[in-house]
C-alpha positions as CSV (number, residue, x, y, z in Angstrom):
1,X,0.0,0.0,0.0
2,X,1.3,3.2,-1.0
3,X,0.1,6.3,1.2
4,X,0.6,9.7,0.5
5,X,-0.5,13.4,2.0
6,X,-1.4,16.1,-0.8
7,X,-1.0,19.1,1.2
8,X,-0.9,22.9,1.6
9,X,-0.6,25.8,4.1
10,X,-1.4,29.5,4.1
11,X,0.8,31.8,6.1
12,X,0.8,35.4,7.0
13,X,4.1,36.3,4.7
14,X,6.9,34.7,3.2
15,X,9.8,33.5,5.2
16,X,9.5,32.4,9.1
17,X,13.0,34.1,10.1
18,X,11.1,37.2,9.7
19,X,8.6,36.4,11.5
20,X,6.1,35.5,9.2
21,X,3.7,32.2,10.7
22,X,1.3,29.3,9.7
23,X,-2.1,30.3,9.8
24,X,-4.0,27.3,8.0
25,X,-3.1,23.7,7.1
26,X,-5.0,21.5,4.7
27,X,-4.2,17.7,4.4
28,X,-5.5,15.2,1.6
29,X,-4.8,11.4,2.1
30,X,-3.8,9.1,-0.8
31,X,-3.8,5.3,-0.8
32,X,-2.7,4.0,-3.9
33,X,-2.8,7.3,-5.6
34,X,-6.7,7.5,-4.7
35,X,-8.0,9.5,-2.4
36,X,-9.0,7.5,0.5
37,X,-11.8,10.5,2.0
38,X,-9.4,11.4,4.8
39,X,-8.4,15.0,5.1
40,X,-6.9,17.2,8.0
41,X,-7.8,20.6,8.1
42,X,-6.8,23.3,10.6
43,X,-6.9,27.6,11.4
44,X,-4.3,28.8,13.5
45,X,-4.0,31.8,15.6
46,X,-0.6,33.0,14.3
47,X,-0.6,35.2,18.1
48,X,0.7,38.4,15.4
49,X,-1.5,40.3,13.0
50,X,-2.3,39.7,9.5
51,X,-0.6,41.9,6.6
52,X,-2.8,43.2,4.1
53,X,-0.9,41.3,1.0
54,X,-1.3,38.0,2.6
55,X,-4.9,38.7,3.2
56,X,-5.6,39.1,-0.2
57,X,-4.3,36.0,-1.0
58,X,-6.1,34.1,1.6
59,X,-8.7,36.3,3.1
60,X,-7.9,35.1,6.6
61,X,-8.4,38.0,8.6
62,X,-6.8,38.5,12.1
63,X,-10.2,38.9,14.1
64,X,-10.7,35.4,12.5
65,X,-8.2,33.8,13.4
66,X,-7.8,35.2,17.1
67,X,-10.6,32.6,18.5
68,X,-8.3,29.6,16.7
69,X,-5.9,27.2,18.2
70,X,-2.2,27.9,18.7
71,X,-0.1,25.2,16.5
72,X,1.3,23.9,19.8
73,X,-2.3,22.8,20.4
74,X,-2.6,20.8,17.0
75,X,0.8,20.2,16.1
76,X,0.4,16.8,17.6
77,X,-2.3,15.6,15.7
78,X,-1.0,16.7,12.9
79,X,2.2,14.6,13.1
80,X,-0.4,12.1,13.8
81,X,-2.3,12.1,11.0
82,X,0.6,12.9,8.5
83,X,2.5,9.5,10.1
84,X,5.3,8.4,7.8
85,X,3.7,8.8,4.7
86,X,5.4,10.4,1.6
87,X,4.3,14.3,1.5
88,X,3.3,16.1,-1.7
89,X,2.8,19.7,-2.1
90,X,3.1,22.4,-4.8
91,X,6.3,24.4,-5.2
92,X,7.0,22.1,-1.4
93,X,9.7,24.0,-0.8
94,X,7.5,26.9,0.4
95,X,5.5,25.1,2.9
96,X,7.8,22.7,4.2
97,X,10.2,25.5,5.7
98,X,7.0,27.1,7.3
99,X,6.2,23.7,8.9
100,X,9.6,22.7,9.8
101,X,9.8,25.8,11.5
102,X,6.4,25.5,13.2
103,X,7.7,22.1,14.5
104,X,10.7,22.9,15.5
105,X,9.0,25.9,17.9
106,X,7.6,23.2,19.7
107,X,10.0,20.5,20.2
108,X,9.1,18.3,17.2
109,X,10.9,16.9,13.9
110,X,10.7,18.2,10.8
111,X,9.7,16.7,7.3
112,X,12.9,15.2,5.9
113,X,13.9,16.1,1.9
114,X,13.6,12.4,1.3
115,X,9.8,12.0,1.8
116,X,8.9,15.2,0.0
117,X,7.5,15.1,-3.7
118,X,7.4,18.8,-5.3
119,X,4.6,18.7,-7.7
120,X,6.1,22.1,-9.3
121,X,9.1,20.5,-10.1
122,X,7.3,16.8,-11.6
123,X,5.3,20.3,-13.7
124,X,8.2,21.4,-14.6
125,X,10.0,18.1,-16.3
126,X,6.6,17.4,-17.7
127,X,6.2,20.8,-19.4
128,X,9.0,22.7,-19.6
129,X,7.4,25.6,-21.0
130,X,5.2,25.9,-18.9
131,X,3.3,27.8,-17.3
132,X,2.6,25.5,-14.2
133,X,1.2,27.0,-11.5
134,X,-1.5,25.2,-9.8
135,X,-4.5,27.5,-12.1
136,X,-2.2,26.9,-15.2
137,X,-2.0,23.0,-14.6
138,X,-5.9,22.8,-14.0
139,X,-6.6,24.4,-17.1
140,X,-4.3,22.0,-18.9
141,X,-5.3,19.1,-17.2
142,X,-9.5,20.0,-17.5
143,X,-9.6,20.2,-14.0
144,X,-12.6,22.2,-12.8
145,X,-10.9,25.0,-10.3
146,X,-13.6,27.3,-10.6
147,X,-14.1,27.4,-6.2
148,X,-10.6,28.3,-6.4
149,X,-11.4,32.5,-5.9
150,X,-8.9,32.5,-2.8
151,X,-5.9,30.4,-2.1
152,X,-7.4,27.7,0.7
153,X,-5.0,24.8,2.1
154,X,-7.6,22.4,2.2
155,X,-9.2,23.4,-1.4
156,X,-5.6,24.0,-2.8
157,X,-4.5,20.1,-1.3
158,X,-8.0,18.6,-2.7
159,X,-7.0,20.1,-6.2
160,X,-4.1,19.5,-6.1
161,X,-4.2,15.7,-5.4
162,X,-6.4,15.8,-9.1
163,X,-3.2,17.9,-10.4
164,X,-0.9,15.4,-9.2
165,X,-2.3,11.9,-10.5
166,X,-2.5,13.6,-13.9
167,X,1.5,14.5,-13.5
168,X,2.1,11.1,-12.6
169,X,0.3,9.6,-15.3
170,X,-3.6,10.0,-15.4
171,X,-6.7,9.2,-13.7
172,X,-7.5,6.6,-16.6
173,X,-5.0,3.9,-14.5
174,X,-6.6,3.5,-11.3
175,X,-9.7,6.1,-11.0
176,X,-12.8,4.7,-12.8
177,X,-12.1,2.6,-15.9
178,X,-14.2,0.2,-16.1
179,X,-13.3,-3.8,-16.5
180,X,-13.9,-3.5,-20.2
181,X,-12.5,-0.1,-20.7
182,X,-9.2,-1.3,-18.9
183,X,-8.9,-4.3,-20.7
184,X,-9.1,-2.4,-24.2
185,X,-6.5,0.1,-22.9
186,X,-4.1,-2.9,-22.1
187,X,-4.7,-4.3,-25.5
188,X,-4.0,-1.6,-27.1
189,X,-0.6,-1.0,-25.6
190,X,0.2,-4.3,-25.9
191,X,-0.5,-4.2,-29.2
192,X,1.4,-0.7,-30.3
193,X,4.4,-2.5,-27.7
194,X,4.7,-5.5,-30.2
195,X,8.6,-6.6,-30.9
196,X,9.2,-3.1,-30.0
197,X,8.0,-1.3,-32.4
198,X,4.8,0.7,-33.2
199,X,2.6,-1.1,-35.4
200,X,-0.5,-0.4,-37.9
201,X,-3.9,0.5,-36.6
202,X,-6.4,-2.3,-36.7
203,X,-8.5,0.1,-37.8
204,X,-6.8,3.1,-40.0
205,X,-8.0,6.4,-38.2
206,X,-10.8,8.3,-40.6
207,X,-8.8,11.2,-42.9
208,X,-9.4,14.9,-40.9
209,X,-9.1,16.5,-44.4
210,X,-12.0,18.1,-46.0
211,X,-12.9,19.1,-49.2
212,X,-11.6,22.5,-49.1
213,X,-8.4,21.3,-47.8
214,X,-7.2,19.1,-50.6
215,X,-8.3,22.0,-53.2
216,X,-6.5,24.3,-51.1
217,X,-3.3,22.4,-50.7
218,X,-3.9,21.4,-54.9
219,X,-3.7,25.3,-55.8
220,X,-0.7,25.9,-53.0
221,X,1.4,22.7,-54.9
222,X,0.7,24.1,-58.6
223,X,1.8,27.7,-57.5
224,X,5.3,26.2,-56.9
225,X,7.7,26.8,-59.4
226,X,9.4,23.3,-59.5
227,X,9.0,21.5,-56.5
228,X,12.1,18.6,-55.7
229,X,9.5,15.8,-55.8
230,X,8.3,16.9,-59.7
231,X,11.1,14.7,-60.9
232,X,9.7,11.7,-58.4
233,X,6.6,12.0,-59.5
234,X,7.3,11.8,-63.0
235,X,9.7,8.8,-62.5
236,X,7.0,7.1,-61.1
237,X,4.2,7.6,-63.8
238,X,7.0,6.7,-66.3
239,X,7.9,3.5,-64.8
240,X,3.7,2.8,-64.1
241,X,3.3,3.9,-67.9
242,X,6.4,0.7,-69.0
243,X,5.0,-1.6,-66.7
């Protein structure tokens, strides 16, 4: 069984060695690269105020957050419910420092490098021309963000975890293909996988060309002055015309 944790956090800035704290983290749980139903989701008093660019982002106002427990009072179950699993998050660099730093306030590990998977950087491999933020791979993908009118850790993990099976190789291999469905899709590879090499179609695909096409491309190719394959072409008819 493979177990994984699609998460996110929203913070009130950018860096903790400026001060800058946790203020909301969202947990999704994968088993198998499906999402098992499990999710953590927190607010935390940050016990400092909220700048106004961070609040734009999130829209998690101070006054809000003032009635919310401290991370020293859910820290724990977090570690809990995170366990050993391997953690994925978007540009993860970002929000593990903010959580390493949270946990290390209050006496507990940190997320090592070696169980962290940075979606932004699979993105980035995948497409290397991007663009590949989070909105950029949902539109790409056909991934319906349209909740998505404020960065939320738990809406941002839940989306995410959609983004992520589609980096590592689609929803068709383990979310929803039916028996027949799957069996066709295995046929086919096996069939295009034969002694190594692509093979023909059992069925030739039907010709996207329409009429105005081929008379389009017929008065492009007499325009020409000379085109190299003229003397092919000729060749060809001659040897048809001995034969």
């Amino acid at each position: 069984m493979i177990r994984e944790i699609v998460f996110d956090t929203e913070t009130t800035g950018l860096s903790p060695k400026d001060g800058d704290r946790v203020v909301e983290i969202g947990c999704v749980e994968l088993i198998n690269h499906i999402p098992s139903g499990n999710t953590f989701h927190v607010y935390i008093n940050p016990e400092r105020d909220m700048p106004d660019g961070a609040f734009k982002v999130h829209g998690l106002s101070a006054e809000f957050l003032s009635d919310k427990p401290v991370f020293a009072a859910v820290a724990q179950s977090f570690v809990d419910f995170i366990g050993d699993a391997r953690m994925v998050a978007h540009n993860a660099a970002f929000d593990v420092n903010f959580l390493n730093h949270e946990l290390g306030r209050v006496g507990l590990p940190g997320l090592s490098d070696d169980r962290i998977v940075d979606t932004l950087a699979l993105a980035r491999r995948k497409h290397p021309f991007g663009p590949n933020s989070l909105d950029a791979l949902c539109q790409r993908y056909g991934i319906d963000n349209a909740r998505r009118t404020k960065h939320g850790a738990l809406l941002d993990s839940e989306i995410l975890a959609e983004v992520y099976l589609e980096l590592m190789g689609g929803r068709q291999t383990d979310l929803g293909l039916g028996q027949a469905s799957a069996a066709a899709a295995a046929a086919e590879r096996a069939f295009v996988e034969t002694a190594g090499r692509a093979q023909a179609r059992p069925q030739p695909l039907p010709s996207r060309l329409v009429a105005s096409d081929i008379v389009a491309h017929e008065a492009f190719v007499a325009g020409m002055k000379e085109p190299v394959w003229g003397d092919y072409i000729r060749k060809k008819d001659g040897d048809a015309a001995v034969a």
